[in-house]
KOLNU-826457 format. One record per residue (C-alpha): x, y, z. Coordinates in steps of 0.001 Angstrom, whole numbers, padded with zeros to 6 digits, always signed. Example, Ala and Ser with C-alpha at 12.3 -4.5 7.8 and 13.67 -1.06 7.14 Angstrom:
2
+012300-004500+007800+013670-001060+007140
***
This chain:
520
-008055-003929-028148-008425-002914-024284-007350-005323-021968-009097-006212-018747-007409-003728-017169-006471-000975-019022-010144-001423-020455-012009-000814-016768-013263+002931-017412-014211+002167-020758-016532-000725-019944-018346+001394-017527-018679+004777-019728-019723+002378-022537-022927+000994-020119-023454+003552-017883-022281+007235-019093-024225+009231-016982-023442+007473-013807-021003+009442-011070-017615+007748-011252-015744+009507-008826-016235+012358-006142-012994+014602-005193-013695+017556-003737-015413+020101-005965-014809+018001-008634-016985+015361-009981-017111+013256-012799-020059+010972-014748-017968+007741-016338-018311+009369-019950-016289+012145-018608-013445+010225-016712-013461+008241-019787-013065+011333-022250-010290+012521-020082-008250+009217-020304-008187+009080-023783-007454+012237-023901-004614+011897-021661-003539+008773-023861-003024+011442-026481-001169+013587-024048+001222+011292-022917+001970+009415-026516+002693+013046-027368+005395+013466-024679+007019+010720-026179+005629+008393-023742+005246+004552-024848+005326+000995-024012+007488+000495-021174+008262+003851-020147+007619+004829-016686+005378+007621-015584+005514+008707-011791+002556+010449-010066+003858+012342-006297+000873+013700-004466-002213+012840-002305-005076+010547-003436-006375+012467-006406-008694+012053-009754-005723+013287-011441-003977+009701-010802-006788+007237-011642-006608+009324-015036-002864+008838-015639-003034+005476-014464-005790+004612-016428-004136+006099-019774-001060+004846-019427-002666+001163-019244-003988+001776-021904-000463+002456-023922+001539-000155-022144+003419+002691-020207+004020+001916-016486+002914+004285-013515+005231+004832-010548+002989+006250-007393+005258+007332-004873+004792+008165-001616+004474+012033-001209+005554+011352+002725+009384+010903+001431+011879+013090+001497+013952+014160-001639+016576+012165-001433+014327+009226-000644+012256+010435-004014+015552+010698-006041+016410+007397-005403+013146+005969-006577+013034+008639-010128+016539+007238-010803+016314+003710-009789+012731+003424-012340+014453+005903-014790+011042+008257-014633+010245+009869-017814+007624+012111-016569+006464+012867-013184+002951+014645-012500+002746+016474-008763+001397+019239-006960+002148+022605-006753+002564+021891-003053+005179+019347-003134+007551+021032-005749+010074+022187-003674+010618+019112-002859+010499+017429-005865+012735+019896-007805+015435+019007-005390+014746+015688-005928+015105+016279-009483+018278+017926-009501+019969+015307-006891+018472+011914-009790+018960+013951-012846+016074+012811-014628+012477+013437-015256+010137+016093-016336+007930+017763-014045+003963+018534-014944+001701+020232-012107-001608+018983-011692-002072+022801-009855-000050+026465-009739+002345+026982-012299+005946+025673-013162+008164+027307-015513+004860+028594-017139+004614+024695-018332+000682+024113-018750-001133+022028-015485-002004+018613-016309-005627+019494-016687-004896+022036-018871-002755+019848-021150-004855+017164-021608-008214+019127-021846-006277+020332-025239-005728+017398-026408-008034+014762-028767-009405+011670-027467-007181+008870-028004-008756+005336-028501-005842+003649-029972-004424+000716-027488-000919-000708-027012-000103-004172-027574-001248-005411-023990-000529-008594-022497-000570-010762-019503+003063-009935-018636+002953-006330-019447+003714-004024-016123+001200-001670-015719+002001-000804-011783+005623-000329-010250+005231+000594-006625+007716+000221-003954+008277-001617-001164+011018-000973+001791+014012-002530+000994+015610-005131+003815+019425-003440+002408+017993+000243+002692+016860+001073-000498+013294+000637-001728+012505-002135-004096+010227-001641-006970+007298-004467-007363+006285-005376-010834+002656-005907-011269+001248-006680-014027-001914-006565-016473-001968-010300-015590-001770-010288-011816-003978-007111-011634-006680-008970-013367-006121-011939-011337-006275-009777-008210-009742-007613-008861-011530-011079-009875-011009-013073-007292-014211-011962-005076-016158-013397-008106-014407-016378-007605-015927-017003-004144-018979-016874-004997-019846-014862-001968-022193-011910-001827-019914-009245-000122-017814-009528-002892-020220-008104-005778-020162-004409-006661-022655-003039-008968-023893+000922-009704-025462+001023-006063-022267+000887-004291-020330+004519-003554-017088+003413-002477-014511+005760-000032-010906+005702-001300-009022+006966+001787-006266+004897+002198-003325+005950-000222-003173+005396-004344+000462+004979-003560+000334+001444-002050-001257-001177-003521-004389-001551-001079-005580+002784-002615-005180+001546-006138-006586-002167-006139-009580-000292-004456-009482+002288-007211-009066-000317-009848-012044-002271-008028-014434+000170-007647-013827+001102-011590-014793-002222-012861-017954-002412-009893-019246+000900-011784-019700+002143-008144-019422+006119-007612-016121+006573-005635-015815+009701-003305-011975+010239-002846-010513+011649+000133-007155+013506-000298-005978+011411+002915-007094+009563+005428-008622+012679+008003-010993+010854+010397-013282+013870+010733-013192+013673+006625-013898+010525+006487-016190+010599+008951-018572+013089+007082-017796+011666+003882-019461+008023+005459-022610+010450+006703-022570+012810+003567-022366+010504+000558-023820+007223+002286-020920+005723+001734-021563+001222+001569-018053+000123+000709-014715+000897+002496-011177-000476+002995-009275+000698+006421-006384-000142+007979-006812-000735+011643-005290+001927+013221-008169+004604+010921-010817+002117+012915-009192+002699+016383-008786+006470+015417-012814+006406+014217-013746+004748+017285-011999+007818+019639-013018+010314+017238-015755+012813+018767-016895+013213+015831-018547+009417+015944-019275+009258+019214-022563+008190+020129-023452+007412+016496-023795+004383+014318-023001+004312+010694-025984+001781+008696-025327+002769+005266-022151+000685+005062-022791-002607+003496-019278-003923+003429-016063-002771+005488-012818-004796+004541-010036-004028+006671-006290-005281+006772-002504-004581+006723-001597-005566+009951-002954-007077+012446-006085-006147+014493-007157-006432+017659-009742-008512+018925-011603-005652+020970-011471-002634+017848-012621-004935+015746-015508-006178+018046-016574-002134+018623-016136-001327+014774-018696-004016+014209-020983-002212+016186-020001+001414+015314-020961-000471+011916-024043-002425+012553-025254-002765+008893-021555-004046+007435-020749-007289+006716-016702-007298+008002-014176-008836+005763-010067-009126+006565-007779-008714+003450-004242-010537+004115-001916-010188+001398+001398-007322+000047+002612-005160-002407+004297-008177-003811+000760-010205-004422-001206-007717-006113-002875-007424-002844-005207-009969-000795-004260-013142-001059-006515-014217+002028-009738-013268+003316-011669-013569+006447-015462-013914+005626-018031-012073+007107-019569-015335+008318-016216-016448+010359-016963-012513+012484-018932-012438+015602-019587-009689+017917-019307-011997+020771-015575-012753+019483-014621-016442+017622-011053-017809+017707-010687-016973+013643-011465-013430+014179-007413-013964+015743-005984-014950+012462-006372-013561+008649-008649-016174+006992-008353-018664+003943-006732-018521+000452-008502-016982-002076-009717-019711-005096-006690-018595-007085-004398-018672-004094-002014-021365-002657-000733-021030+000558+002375-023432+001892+003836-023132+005250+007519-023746+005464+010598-023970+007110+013879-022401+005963+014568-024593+002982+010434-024486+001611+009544-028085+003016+006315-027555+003518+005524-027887+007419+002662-030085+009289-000658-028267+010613-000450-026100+013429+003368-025369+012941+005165-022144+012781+006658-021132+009991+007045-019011+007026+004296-017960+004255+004890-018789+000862+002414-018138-001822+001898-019442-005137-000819-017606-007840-001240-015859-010590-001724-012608-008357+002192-012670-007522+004449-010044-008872+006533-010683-012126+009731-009446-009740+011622-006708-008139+012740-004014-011178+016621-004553-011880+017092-006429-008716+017656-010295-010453+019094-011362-006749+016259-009838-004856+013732-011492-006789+015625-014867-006754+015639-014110-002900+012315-013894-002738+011171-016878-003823+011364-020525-003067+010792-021909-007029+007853-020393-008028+006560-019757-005043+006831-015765-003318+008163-015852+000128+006000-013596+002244+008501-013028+005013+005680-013567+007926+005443-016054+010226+002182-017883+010384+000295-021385+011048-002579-022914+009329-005353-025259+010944-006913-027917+010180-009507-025854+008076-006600-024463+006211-006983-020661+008269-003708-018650+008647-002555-017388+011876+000035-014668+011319+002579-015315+014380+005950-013529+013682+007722-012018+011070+010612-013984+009337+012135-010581+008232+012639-007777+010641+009779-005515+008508+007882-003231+010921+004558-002268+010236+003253+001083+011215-000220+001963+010643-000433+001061+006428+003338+001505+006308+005798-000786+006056+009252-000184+007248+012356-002144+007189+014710-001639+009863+017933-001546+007120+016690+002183+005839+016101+004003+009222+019835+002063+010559+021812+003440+007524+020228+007156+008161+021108+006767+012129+024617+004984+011318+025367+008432+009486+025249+010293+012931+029305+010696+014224+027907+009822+018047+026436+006727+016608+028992+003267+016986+026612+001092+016306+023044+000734+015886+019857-001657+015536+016581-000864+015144+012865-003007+015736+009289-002598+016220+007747-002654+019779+003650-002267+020834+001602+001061+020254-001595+001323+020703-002332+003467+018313-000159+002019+015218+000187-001475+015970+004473-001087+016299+006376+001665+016474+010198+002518+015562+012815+001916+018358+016205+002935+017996+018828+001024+020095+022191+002839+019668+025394+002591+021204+027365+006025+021796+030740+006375+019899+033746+006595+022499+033358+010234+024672+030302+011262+022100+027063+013045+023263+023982+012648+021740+020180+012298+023130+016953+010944+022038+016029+014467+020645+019117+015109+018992+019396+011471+017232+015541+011960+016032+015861+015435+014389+018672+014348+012918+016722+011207+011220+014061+013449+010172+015744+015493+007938+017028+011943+006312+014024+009509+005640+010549+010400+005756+008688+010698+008918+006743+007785+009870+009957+005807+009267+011771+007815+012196+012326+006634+015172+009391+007448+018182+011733+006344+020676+015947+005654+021467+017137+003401+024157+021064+004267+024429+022652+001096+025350+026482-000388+026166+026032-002860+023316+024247-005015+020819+023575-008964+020948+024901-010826+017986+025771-013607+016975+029238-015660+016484+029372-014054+012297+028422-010312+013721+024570-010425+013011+022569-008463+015572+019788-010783+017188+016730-008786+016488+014603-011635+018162+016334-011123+021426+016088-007542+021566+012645-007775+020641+011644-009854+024029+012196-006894+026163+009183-005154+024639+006593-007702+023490+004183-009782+025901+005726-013431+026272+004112-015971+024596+002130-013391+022604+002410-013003+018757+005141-010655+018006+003361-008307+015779+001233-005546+016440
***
């Protein structure tokens, strides 16, 4: 018997049949036909020797081909592993070993890549979802042989169904656990509101554009599955794509990040236009500010505006803004993130999780069914991140008196870029590898076009030459790009403290506004 999430697809084929499910590219499919091709991918995978537990990894840009695989392997208990086809291969190899990868479906276009990947973990097999490899059959093709599957694994709350991960504060990545239980909790708790911008029905046609490999492309995916909307799936987010895709396909429902709303803003492609057939627009991932989101709401005159606060680690939102608490004319809780979902607990604490009084600073902690089960083999990272049983969010935030959170600060030194998150630790360990470099630290400063940016403060090993350009190609061939640096300030040495620690904070002052928040 289907669970509620492994049983999303089938609900709508079983109601609706003829009705588009999803839009990519050429290709489109009516819900009996997605649904066909996940059961028959259930019956591909099962006969690769895929089962409960086993984790299947999809590389490549937003696709059909991965709300199929992720779709059949819920359905068998089998876990899927989206990574993030920006990385490099030794960034990739890390993740195939560290989640011991069984099979990995790519594209043709990403191969080279991936087979050195391959050869560096020493695991996985490698399916196509295009071109040929080894004269191995494409995905399509190996399913489309295949007969429907309807048989279902033993599902439960605690099952993981999605293992996607998250920058790691030591250098590696970390692999959240989410589960059948927290993704259920997660894509109900609109209903839970009660509030009318949360309902999807058959009327909506959704725009995936931000990426299936974070949690915010396959909530949405998940979400607009169990809405029985008509999704039209962009292969990235393109802002002349999406763009046409809003005019072509009507589009009413969207999720951006607020750098793709400043970028749709400037784009000449939207200039002088307005866009009325949106109906909702949730945005979130970092922070936005007051003046984009003002002109989005007229770029968008028909949408009701909705901010999404939450991480990897929670399933995804765990706070919302409603559309009521937005104003053109600006209001001062279009500054913060909004209020707990019903589901949703939010404490703010100090350094020991005493909860702290109204109006002061200090960190997030969350407690709901919507939190992840824990980091995969990391027993001491997941400890770390919680206070008992509740998930420390690592930002630095106050609540009023209505109980709305005010991001501030981050406790950890995460930057975030655009959708990406990026902890200092990785792009360090790939500088510290440079001869010239004695000793490194690196933070996020302003950009106005990403929210922060990578800085690189290095200090030159004795008689060494190295400059800015030199330093960054040499990153770039390391770690993947948007986690290079976009800037290197070569200085005579680091702050720390009396036990060595570099003091981020105070390196940090040079470069944000005093008595500003210091996030972008």
């Amino acid at each position: 018997m289907t669970d509620f999430v492994s049983g999303l697809t089938e609900r709508a084929a079983a109601t609706l049949p003829d009705h588009l499910a999803i839009v990519d590219g050429e290709r489109r499919l009516t819900y009996y036909e997605l649904y066909d091709r996940i059961l028959r991918c259930v019956a591909w995978l099962r006969a690769s020797g895929i089962g409960e537990g086993d984790r299947v990894g999809y590389l490549g840009m937003n696709s059909l081909d991965y709300v199929v695989l992720m779709q059949a392997a819920q359905r068998i208990g089998a876990v899927t592993v989206a990574i993030n086809w920006r990385l490099v291969a030794r960034e990739i190899a890390f993740i195939l070993r560290d989640a011991r990868i069984d099979l990995l479906v790519t594209e043709a276009t990403r191969l080279e890549t991936v087979e050195a990947a391959v050869a560096e973990a020493g695991i996985g097999r490698v399916v196509l979802t295009d071109g040929d490899h080894d004269g191995s059959p494409r995905f399509e093709d190996g399913i489309a042989v295949c007969e429907p599957d309807e048989e279902v694994g033993d599902l439960r709350d605690d099952t993981v169904a999605l293992q996607l991960y998250t920058s790691g504060t030591t250098g590696h990545p970390k692999g959240a656990l989410l589960t059948h239980g927290s993704l259920r909790a997660s894509l109900t708790q609109g209903d839970k509101t009660g509030e009318d911008w949360a309902q999807w029905d058959e009327s909506d046609v959704s725009l995936v554009a931000m990426p299936q490999f974070h949690i915010g492309g396959s909530a949405w995916t998940m979400q607009g599955l169990r809405g029985k909307s008509s999704m039209v799936l962009l292969r990235q987010p393109d802002i002349a794509d999406l763009i046409a895709a809003v005019e072509t396909h009507g589009i009413t429902k969207m999720f951006a990040v607020p750098a793709v709303l400043n970028m749709i803003l400037g784009h000449s492609d939207a200039q002088g236009k307005t866009f009325p057939s949106m109906r909702e627009l949730l945005y979130g991932a970092s922070p936005i500010p007051l003046d984009i989101l003002k002109r989005s709401m007229a770029k968008f005159p028909e949408a009701q505006f909705v901010q999404m606060y939450g991480a990897t680690e929670t399933s995804g939102t765990v706070v919302y803004l409603p559309p009521e608490d937005h104003d053109p004319a600006g209001t001062d809780r279009m500054k913060g993130c909004g209020k707990p979902f019903p589901d949703v607990e939010i404490r703010i604490a100090d350094e020991d999780g005493n909860e702290l009084p109204t109006g002061e600073v200090g960190e997030v902690l969350v407690r709901s069914p919507l939190v992840m089960a824990g980091y995969h083999n990391l027993p001491e990272a997941t400890a770390k991140a919680f206070h008992g049983d509740w998930y420390r969010s690592g930002d630095a935030a106050y609540v009023d008196a209505d109980g709305y959170l005010y991001l501030f600060d981050r406790v950890k030194d995460m930057i975030v870029s655009g959708a990406e998150n990026i902890y200092p630790a990785e792009v360090e360990n790939a500088l510290s590898d440079h001869p010239a470099v004695a000793d490194v630290a690196v933070i996020g400063v302003p950009d106005a076009k990403w929210g922060e940016a990578v800085k690189a403060l290095v200090v030159r090993a004795k008689d060494a030459e190295i400059d800015e350009a030199g330093l960054i190609a040499f990153a770039r061939n390391r770690i993947a790009g948007f986690k290079v640096p976009k800037s290197v300030d070569f200085v005579d040495e680091l702050p720390r403290n009396p036990s060595g620690k570099v003091l981020k904070r105070e390196l940090r002052k040079a470069y944000w506004p005093e008595g500003e928040r210091n996030i972008g």
